[in-house]
Biopython code that builds the backbone (N, CA, C, O; Angstrom):
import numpy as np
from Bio.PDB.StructureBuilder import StructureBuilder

atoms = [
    (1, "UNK", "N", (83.995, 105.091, 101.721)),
    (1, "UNK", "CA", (82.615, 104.976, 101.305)),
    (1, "UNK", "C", (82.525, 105.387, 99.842)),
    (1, "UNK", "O", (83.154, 106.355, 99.415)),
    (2, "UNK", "N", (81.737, 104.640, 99.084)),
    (2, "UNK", "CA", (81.855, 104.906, 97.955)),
    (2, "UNK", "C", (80.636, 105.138, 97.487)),
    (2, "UNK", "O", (79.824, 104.359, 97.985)),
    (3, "UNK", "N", (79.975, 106.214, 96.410)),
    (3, "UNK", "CA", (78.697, 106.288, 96.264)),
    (3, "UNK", "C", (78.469, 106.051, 94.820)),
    (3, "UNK", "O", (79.320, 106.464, 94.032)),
    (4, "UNK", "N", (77.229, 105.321, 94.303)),
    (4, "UNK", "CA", (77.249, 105.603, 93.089)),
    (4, "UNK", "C", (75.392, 106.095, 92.131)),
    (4, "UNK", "O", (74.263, 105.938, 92.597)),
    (5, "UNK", "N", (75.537, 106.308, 91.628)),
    (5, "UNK", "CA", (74.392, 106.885, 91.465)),
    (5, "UNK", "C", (73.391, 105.586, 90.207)),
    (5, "UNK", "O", (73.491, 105.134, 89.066)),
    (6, "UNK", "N", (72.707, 105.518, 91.131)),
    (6, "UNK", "CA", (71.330, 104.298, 90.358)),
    (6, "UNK", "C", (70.592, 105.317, 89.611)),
    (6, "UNK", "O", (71.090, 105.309, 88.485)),
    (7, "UNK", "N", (69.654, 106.196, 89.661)),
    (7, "UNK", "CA", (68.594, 107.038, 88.901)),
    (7, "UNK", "C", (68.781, 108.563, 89.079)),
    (7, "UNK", "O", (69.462, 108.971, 90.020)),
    (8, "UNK", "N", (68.255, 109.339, 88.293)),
    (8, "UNK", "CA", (68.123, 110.851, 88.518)),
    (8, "UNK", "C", (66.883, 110.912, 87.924)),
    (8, "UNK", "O", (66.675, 110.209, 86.935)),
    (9, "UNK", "N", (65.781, 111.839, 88.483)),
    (9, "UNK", "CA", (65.057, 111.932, 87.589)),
    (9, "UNK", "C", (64.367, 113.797, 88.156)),
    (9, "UNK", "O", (63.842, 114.207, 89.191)),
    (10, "UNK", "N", (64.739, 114.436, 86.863)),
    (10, "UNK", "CA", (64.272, 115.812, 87.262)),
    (10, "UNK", "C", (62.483, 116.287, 87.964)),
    (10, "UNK", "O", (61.542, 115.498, 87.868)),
    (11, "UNK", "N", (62.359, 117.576, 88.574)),
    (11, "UNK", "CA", (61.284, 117.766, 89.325)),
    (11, "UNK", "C", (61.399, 119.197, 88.996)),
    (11, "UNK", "O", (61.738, 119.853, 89.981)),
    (12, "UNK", "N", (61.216, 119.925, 87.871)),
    (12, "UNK", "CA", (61.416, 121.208, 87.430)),
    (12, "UNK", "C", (60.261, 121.855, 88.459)),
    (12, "UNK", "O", (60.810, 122.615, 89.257)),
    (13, "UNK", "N", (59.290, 121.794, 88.594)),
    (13, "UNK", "CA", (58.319, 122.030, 89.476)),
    (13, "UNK", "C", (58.189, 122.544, 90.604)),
    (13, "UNK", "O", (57.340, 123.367, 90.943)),
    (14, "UNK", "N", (59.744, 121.681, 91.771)),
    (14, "UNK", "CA", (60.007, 121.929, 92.850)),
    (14, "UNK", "C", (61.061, 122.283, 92.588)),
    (14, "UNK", "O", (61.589, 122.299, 93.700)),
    (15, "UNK", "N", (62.109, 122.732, 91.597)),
    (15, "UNK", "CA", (63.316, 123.066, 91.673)),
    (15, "UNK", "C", (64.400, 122.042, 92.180)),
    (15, "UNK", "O", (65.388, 122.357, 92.844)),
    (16, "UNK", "N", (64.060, 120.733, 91.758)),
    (16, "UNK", "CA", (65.179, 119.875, 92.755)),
    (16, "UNK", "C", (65.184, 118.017, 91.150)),
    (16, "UNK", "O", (64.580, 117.807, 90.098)),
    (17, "UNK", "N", (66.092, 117.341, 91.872)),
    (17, "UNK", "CA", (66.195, 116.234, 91.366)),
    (17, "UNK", "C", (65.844, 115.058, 91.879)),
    (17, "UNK", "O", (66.836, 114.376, 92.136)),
    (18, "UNK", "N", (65.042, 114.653, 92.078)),
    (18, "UNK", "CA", (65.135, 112.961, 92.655)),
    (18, "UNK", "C", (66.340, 112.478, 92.444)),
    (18, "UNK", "O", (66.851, 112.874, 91.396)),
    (19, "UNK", "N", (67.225, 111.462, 93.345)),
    (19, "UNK", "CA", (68.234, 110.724, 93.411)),
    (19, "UNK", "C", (68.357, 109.687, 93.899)),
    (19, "UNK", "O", (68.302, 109.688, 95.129)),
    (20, "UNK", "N", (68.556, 108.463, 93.261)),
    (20, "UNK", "CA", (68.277, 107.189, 94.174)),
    (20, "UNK", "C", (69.904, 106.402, 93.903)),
    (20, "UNK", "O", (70.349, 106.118, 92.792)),
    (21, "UNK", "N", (70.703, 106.125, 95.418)),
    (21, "UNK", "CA", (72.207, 105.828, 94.885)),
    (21, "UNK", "C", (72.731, 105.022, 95.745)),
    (21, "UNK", "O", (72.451, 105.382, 96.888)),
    (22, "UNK", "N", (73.276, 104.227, 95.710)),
    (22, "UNK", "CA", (73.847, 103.535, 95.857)),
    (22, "UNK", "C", (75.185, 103.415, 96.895)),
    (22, "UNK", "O", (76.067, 104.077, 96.348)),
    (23, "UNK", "N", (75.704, 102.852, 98.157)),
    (23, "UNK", "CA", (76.704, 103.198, 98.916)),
    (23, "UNK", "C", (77.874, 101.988, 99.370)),
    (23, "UNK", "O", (77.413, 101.186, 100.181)),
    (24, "UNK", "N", (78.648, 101.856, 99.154)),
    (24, "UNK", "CA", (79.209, 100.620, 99.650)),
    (24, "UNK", "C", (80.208, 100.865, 100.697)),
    (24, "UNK", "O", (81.211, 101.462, 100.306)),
    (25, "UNK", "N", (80.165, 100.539, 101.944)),
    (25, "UNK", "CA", (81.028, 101.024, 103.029)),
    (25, "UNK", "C", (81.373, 99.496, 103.753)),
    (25, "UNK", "O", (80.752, 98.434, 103.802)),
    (26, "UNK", "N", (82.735, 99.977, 104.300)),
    (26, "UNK", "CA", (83.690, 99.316, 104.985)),
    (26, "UNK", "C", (82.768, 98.624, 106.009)),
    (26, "UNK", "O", (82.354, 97.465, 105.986)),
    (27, "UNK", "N", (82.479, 99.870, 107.165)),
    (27, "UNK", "CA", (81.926, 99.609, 108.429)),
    (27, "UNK", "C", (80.462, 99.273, 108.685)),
    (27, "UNK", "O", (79.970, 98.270, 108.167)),
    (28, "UNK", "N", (79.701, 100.142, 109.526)),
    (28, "UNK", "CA", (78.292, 100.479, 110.146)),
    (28, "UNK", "C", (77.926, 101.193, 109.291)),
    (28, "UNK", "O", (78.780, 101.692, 108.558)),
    (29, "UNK", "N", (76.123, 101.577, 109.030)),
    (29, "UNK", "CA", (75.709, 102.275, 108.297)),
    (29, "UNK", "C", (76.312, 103.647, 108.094)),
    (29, "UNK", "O", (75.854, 104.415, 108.941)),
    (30, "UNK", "N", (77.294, 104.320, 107.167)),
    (30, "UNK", "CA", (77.452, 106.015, 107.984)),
    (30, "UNK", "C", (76.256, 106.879, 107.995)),
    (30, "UNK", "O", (75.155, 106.880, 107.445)),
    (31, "UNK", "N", (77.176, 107.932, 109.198)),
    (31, "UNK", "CA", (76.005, 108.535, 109.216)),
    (31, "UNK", "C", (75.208, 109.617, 108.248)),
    (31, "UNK", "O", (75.861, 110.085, 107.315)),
    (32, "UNK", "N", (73.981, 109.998, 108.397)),
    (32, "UNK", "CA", (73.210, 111.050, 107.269)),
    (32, "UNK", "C", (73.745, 112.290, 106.703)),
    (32, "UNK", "O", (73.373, 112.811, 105.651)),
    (33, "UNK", "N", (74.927, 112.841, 107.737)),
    (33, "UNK", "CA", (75.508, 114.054, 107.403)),
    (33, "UNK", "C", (76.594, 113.408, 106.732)),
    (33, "UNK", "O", (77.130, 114.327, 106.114)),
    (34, "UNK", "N", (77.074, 112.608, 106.554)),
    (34, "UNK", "CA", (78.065, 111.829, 105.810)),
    (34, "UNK", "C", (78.009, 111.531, 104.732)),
    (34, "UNK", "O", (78.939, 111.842, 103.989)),
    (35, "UNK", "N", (76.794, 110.749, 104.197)),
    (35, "UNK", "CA", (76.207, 110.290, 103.343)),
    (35, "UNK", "C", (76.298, 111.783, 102.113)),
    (35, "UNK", "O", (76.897, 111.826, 101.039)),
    (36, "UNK", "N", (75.345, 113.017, 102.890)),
    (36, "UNK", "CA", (75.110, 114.060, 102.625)),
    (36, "UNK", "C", (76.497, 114.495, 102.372)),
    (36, "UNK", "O", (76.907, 113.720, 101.508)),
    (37, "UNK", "N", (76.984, 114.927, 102.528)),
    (37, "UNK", "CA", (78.113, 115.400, 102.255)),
    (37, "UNK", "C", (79.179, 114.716, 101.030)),
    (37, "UNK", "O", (79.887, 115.394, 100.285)),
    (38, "UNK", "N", (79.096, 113.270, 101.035)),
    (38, "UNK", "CA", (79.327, 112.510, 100.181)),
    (38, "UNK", "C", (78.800, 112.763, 98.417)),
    (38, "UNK", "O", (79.419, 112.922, 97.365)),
    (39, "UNK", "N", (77.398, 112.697, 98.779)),
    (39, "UNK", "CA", (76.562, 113.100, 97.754)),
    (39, "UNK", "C", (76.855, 114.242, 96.800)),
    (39, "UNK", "O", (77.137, 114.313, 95.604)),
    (40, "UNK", "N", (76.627, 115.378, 98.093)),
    (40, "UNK", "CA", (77.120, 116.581, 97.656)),
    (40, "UNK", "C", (78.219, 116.740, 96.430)),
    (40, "UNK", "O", (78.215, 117.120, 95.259)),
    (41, "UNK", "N", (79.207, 116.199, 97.438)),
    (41, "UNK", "CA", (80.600, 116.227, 96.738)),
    (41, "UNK", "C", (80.832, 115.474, 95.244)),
    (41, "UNK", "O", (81.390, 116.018, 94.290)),
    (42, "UNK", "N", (80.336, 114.237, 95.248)),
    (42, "UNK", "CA", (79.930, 113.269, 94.109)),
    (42, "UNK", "C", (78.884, 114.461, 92.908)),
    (42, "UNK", "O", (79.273, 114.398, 91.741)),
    (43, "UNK", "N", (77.837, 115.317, 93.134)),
    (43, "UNK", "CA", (77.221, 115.877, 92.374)),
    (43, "UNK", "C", (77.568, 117.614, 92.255)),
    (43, "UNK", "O", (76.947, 118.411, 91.552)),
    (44, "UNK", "N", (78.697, 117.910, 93.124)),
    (44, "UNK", "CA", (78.869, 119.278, 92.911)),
    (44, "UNK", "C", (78.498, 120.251, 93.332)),
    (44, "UNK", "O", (78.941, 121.376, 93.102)),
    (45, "UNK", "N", (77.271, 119.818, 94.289)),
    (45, "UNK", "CA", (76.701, 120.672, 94.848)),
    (45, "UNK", "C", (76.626, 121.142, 96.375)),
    (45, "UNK", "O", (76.912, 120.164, 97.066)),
    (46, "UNK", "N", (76.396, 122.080, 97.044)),
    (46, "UNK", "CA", (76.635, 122.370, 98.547)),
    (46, "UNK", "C", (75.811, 122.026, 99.346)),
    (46, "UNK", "O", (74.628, 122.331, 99.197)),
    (47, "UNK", "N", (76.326, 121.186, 100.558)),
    (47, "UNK", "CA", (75.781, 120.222, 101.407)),
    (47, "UNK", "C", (74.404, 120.484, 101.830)),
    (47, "UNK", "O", (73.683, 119.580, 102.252)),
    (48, "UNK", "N", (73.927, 122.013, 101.699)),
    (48, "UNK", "CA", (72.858, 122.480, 102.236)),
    (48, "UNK", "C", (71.540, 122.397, 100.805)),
    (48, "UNK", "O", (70.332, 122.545, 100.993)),
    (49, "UNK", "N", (72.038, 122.194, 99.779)),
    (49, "UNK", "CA", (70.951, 121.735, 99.088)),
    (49, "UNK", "C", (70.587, 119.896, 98.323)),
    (49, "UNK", "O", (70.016, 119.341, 97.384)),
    (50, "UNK", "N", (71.366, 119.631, 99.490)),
    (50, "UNK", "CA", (71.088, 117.872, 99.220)),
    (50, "UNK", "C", (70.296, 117.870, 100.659)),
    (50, "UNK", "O", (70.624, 118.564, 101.621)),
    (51, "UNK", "N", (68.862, 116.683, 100.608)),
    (51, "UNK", "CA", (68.489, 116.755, 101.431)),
    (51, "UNK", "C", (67.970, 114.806, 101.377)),
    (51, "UNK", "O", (67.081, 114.128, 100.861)),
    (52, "UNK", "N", (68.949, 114.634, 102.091)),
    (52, "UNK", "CA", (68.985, 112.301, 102.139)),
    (52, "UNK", "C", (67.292, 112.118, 102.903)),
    (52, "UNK", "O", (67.041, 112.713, 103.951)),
    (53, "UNK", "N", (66.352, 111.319, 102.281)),
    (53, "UNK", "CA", (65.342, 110.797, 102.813)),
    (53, "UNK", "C", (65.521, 109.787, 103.422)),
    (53, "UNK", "O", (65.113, 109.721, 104.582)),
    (54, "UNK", "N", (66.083, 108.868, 102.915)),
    (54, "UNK", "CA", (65.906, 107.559, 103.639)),
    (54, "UNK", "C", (67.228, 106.888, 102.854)),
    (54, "UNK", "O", (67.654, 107.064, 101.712)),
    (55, "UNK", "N", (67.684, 106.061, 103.932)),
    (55, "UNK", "CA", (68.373, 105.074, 103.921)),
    (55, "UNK", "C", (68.325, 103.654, 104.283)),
    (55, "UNK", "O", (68.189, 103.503, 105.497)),
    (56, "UNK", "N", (68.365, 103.040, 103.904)),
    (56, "UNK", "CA", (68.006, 101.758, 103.648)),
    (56, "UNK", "C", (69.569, 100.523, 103.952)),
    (56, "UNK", "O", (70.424, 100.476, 103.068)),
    (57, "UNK", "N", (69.681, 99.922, 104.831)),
    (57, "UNK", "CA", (70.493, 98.776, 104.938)),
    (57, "UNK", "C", (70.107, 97.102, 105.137)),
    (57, "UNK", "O", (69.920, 96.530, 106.211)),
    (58, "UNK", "N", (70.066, 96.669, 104.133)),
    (58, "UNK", "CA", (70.022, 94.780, 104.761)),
    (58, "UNK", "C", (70.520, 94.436, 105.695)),
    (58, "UNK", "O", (71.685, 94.829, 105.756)),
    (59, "UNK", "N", (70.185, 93.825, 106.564)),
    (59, "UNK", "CA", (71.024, 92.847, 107.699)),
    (59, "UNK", "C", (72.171, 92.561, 107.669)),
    (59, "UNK", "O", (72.091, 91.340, 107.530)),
    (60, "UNK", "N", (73.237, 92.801, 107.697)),
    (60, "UNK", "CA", (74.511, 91.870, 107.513)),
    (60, "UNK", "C", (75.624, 92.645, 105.748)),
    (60, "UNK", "O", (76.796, 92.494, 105.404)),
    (61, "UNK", "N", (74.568, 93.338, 105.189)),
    (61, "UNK", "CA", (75.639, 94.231, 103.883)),
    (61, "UNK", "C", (76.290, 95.050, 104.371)),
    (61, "UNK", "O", (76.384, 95.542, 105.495)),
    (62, "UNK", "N", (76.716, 95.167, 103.512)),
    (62, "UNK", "CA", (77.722, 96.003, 103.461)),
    (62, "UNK", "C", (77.194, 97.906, 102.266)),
    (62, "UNK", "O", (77.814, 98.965, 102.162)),
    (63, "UNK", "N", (76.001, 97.495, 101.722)),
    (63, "UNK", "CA", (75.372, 98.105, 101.025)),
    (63, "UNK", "C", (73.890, 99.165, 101.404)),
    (63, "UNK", "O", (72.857, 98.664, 101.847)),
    (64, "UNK", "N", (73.991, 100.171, 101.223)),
    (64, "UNK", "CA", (72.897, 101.181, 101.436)),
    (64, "UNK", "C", (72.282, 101.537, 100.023)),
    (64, "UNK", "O", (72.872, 101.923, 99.013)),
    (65, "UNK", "N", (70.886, 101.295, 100.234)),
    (65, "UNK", "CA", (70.488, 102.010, 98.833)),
    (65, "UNK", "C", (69.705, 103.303, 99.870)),
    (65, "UNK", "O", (69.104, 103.257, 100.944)),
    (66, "UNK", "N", (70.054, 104.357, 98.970)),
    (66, "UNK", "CA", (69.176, 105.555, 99.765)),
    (66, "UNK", "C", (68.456, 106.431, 98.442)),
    (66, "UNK", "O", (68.523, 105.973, 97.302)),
    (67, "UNK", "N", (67.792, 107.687, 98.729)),
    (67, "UNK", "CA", (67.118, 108.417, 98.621)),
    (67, "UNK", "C", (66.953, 109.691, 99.015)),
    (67, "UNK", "O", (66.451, 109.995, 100.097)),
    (68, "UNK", "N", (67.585, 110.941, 97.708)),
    (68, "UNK", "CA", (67.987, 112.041, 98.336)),
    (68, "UNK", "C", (67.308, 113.057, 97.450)),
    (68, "UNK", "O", (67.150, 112.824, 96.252)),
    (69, "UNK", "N", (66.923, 114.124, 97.987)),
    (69, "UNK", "CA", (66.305, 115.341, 96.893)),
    (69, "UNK", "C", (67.270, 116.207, 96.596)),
    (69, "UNK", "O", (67.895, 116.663, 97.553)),
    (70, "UNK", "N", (67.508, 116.496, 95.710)),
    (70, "UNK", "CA", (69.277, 117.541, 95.223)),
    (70, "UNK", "C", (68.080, 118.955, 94.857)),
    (70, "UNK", "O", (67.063, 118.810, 94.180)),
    (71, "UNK", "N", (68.441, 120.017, 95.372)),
    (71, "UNK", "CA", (67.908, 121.386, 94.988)),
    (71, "UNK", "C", (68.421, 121.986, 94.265)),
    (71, "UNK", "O", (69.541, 121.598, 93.935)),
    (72, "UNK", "N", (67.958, 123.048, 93.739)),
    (72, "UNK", "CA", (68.584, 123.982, 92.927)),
    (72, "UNK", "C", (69.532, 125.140, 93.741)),
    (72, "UNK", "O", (70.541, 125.540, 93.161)),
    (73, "UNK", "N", (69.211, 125.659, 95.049)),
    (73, "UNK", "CA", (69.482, 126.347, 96.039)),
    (73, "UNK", "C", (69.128, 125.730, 97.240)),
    (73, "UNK", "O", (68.358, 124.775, 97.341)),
    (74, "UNK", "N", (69.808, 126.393, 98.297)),
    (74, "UNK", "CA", (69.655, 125.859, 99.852)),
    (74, "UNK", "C", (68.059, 126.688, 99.737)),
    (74, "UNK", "O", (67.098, 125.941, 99.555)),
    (75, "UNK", "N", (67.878, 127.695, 99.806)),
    (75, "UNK", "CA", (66.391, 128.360, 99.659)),
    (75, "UNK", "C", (65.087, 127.792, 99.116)),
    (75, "UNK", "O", (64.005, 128.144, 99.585)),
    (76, "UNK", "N", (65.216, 126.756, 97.951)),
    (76, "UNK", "CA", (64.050, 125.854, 97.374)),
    (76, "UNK", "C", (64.053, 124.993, 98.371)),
    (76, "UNK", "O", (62.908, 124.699, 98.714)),
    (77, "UNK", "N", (64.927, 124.447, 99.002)),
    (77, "UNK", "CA", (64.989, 123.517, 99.623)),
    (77, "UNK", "C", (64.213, 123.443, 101.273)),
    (77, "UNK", "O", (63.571, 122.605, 101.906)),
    (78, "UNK", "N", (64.665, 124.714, 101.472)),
    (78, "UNK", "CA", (63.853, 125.273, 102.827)),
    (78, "UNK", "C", (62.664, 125.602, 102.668)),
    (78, "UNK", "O", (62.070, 125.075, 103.609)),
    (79, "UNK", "N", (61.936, 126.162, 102.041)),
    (79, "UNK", "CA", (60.793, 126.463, 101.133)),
    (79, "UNK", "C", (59.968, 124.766, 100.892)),
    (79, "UNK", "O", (58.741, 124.760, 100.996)),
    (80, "UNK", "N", (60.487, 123.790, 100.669)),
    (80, "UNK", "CA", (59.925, 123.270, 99.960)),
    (80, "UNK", "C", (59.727, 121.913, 101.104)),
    (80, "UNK", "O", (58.590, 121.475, 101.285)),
    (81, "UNK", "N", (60.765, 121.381, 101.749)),
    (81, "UNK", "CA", (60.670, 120.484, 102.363)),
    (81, "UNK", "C", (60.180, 120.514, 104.170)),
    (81, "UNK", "O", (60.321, 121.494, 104.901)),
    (82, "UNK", "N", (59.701, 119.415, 104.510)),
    (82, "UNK", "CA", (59.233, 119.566, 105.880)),
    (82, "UNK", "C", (60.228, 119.743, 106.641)),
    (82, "UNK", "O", (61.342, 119.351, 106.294)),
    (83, "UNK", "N", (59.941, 120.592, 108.253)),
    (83, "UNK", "CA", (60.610, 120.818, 108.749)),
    (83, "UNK", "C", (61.555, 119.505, 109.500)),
    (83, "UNK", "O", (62.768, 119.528, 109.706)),
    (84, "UNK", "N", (60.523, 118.308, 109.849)),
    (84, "UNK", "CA", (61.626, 117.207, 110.521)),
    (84, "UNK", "C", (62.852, 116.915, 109.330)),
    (84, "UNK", "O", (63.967, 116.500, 109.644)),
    (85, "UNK", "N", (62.562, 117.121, 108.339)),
    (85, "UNK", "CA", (63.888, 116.486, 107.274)),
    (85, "UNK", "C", (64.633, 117.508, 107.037)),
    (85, "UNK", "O", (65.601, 117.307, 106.303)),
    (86, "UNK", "N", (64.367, 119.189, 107.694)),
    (86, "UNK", "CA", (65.780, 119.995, 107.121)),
    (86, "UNK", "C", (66.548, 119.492, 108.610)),
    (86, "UNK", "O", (67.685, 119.030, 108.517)),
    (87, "UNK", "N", (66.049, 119.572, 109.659)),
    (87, "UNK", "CA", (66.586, 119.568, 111.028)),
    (87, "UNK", "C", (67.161, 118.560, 110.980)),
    (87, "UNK", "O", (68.248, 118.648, 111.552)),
    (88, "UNK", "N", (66.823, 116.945, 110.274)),
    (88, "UNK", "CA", (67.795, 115.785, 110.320)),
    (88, "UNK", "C", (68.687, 115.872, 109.697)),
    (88, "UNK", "O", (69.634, 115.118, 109.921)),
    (89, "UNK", "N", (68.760, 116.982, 108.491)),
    (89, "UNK", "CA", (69.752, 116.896, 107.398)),
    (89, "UNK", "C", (70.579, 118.670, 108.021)),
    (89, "UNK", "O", (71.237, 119.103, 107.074)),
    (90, "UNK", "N", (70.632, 119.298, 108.815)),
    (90, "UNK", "CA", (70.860, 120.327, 109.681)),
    (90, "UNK", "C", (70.775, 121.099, 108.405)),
    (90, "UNK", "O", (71.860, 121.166, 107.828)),
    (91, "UNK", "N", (70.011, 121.561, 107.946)),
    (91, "UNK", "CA", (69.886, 122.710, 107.242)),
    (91, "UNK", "C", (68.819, 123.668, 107.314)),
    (91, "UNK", "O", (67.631, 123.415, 107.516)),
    (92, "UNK", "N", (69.433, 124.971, 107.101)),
    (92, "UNK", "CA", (68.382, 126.501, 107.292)),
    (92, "UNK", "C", (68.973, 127.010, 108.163)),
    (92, "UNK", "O", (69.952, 126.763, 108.867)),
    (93, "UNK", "N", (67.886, 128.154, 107.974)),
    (93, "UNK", "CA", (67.800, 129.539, 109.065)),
    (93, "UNK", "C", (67.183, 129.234, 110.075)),
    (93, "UNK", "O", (67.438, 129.982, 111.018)),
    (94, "UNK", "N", (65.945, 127.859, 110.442)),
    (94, "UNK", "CA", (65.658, 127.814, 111.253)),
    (94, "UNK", "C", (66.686, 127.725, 113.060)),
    (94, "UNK", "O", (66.385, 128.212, 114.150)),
    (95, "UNK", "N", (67.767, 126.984, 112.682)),
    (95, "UNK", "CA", (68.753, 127.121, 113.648)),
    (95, "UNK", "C", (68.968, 128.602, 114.246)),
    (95, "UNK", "O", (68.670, 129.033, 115.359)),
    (96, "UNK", "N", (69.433, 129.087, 113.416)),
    (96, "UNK", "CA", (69.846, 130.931, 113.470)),
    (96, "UNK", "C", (68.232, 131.354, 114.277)),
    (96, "UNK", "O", (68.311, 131.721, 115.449)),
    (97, "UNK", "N", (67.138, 131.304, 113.768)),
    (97, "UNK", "CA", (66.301, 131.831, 114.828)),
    (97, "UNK", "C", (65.668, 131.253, 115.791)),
    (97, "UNK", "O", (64.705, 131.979, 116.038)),
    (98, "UNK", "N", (65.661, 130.130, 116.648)),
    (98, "UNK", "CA", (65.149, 129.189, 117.747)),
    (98, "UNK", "C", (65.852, 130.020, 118.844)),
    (98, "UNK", "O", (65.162, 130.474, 119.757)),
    (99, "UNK", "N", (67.483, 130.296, 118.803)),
    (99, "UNK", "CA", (67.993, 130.689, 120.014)),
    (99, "UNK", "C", (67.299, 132.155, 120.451)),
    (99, "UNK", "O", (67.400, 132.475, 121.636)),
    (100, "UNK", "N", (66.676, 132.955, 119.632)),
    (100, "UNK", "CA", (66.066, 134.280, 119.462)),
    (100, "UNK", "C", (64.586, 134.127, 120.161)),
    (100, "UNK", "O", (64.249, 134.863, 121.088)),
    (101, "UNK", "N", (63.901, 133.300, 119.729)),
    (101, "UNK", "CA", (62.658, 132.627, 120.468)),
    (101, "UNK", "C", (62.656, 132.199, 122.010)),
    (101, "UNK", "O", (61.880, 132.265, 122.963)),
    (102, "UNK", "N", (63.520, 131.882, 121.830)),
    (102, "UNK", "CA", (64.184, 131.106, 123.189)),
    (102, "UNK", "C", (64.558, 132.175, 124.353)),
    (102, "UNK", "O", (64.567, 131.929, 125.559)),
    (103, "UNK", "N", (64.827, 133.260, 123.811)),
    (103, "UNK", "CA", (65.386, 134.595, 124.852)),
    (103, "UNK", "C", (64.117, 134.971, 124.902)),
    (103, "UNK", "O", (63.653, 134.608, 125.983)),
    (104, "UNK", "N", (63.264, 135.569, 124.199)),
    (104, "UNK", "CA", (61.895, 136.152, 124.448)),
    (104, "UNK", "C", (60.863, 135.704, 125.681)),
    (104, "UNK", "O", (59.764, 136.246, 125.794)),
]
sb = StructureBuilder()
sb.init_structure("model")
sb.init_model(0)
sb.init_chain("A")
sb.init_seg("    ")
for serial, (resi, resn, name, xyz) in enumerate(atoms, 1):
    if name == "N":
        sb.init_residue(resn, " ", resi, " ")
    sb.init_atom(name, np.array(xyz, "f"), 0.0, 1.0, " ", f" {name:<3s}", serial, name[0])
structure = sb.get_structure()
């Protein structure tokens, strides 16, 4: 899988980057933690402060254009984004405390 990066455009505001990039893969769409991790690795940063919005595939490509928010910290990121998109992208503390809720 290969990623490449179409736009950046900073968000000093929220502590993060807009990212809009580009994917060209062999197979099936991969999956979001993949993608994520991909990203990551491509920008340097740790998997827990990339957070992929959307992905996007044509019928029949071989091509993904997606849409990812890059943070400054895993912490802006938790702070800042809704809870369905840290849980799709498995990130936070929320994990660490559900099982705690769950005993009570």
């Amino acid at each position: 899988m290969d990623v490449d990066i179409i736009s950046e455009e900073e968000n000093p505001m929220l502590h993060r980057t807009d990212v809009t990039f580009e994917l060209s893969h062999e197979d099936a769409t991969p999956e979001r933690l993949q993608v994520r991790d991909s990203l990551a690795a491509k920008l340097n940063k740790d998997a827990d402060e990339v957070v992929i919005r959307k992905l996007d595939t044509k019928f029949g490509m071989r091509k993904t254009v997606g849409q990812a928010k890059v943070y400054d910290t895993a912490d802006y990121a938790r702070e800042v984004e809704q809870d369905h998109m840290l849980e799709r992208n498995k990130i936070g503390a929320e994990d660490e405390a559900e099982p705690e809720a769950e005993e009570a």
